[in-house]
C-alpha positions as CSV (number, residue, x, y, z in Angstrom):
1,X,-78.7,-82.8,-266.0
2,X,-76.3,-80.6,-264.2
3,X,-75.4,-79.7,-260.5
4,X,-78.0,-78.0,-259.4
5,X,-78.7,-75.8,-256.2
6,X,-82.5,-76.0,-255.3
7,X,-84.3,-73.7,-253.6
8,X,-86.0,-73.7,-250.3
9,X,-89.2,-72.1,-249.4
10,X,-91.0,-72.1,-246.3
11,X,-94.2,-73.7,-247.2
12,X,-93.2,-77.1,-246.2
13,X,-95.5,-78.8,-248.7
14,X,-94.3,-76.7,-251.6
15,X,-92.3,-78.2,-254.3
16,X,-88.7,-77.4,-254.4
17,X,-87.5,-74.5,-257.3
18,X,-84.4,-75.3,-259.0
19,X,-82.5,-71.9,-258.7
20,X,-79.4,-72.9,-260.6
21,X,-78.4,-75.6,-262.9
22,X,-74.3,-76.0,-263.7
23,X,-72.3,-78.0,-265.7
24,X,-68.5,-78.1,-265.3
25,X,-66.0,-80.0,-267.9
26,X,-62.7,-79.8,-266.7
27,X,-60.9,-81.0,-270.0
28,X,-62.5,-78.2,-272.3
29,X,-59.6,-76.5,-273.4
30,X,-57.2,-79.9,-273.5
31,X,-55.3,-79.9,-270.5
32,X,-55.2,-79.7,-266.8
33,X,-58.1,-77.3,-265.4
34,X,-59.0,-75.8,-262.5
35,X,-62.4,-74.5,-260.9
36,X,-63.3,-72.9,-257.9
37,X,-66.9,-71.0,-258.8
38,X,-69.8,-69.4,-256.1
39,X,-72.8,-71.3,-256.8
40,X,-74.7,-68.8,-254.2
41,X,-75.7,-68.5,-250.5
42,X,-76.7,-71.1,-248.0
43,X,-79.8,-69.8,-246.2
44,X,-82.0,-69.9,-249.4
45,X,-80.9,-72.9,-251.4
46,X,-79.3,-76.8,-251.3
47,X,-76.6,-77.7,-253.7
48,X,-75.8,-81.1,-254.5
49,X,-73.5,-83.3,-257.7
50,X,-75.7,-85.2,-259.6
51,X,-73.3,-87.0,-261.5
52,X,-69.8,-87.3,-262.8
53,X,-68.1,-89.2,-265.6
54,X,-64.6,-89.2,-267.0
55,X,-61.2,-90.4,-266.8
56,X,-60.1,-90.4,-263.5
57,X,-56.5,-91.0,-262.7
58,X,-56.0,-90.3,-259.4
59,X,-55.6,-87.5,-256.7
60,X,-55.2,-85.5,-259.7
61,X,-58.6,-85.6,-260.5
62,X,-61.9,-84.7,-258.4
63,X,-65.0,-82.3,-258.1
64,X,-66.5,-81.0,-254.7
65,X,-69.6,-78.8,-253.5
66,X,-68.8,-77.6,-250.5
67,X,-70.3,-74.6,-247.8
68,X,-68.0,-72.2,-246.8
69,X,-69.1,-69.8,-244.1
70,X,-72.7,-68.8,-245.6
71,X,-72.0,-69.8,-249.5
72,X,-72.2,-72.5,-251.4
73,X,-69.1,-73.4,-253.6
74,X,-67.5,-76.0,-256.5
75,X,-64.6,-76.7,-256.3
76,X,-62.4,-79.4,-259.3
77,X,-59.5,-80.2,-261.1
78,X,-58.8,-82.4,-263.8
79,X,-55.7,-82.9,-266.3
80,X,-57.4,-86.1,-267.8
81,X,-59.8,-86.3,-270.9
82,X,-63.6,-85.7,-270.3
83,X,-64.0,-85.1,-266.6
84,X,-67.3,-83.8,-266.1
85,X,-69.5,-82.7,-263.1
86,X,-72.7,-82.1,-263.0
């Protein structure tokens, strides 16, 4: 599983095409990590976390998808073992 932006369509009874599937691990490289990454626009798609899992320790530590103006974005840091998003 990842985070994954699904696509709308607008046949209401149409099932809902997953347009892109993401998986972030901010500990990769063995320290502190940041990532800010375009996951695409808003007007054709809904992007949503499906999990998470790691070391948390603190403010330090945390993963957002977020709309800015007409985009969708990711935003995370981590500078503990193993955080994931997905």
């Amino acid at each position: 599983m990842a985070l994954v932006c699904t696509g709308m369509t607008t046949i209401v009874s149409a099932a809902p095409t997953v347009v892109l599937d993401r998986w972030f691990d901010l500990d990769r490289y063995g320290g502190c990590e940041y990532r800010h990454d375009y996951l695409g626009p808003t007007w054709d798609r809904v992007c949503t976390l499906n999990g998470v899992k790691g070391k948390f320790e603190g403010r330090g530590e945390y993963g957002v998808v977020y709309r800015s103006g007409s985009y969708w974005y990711f935003r995370g840091n981590s500078c503990q073992p193993d955080v994931e998003f997905w």
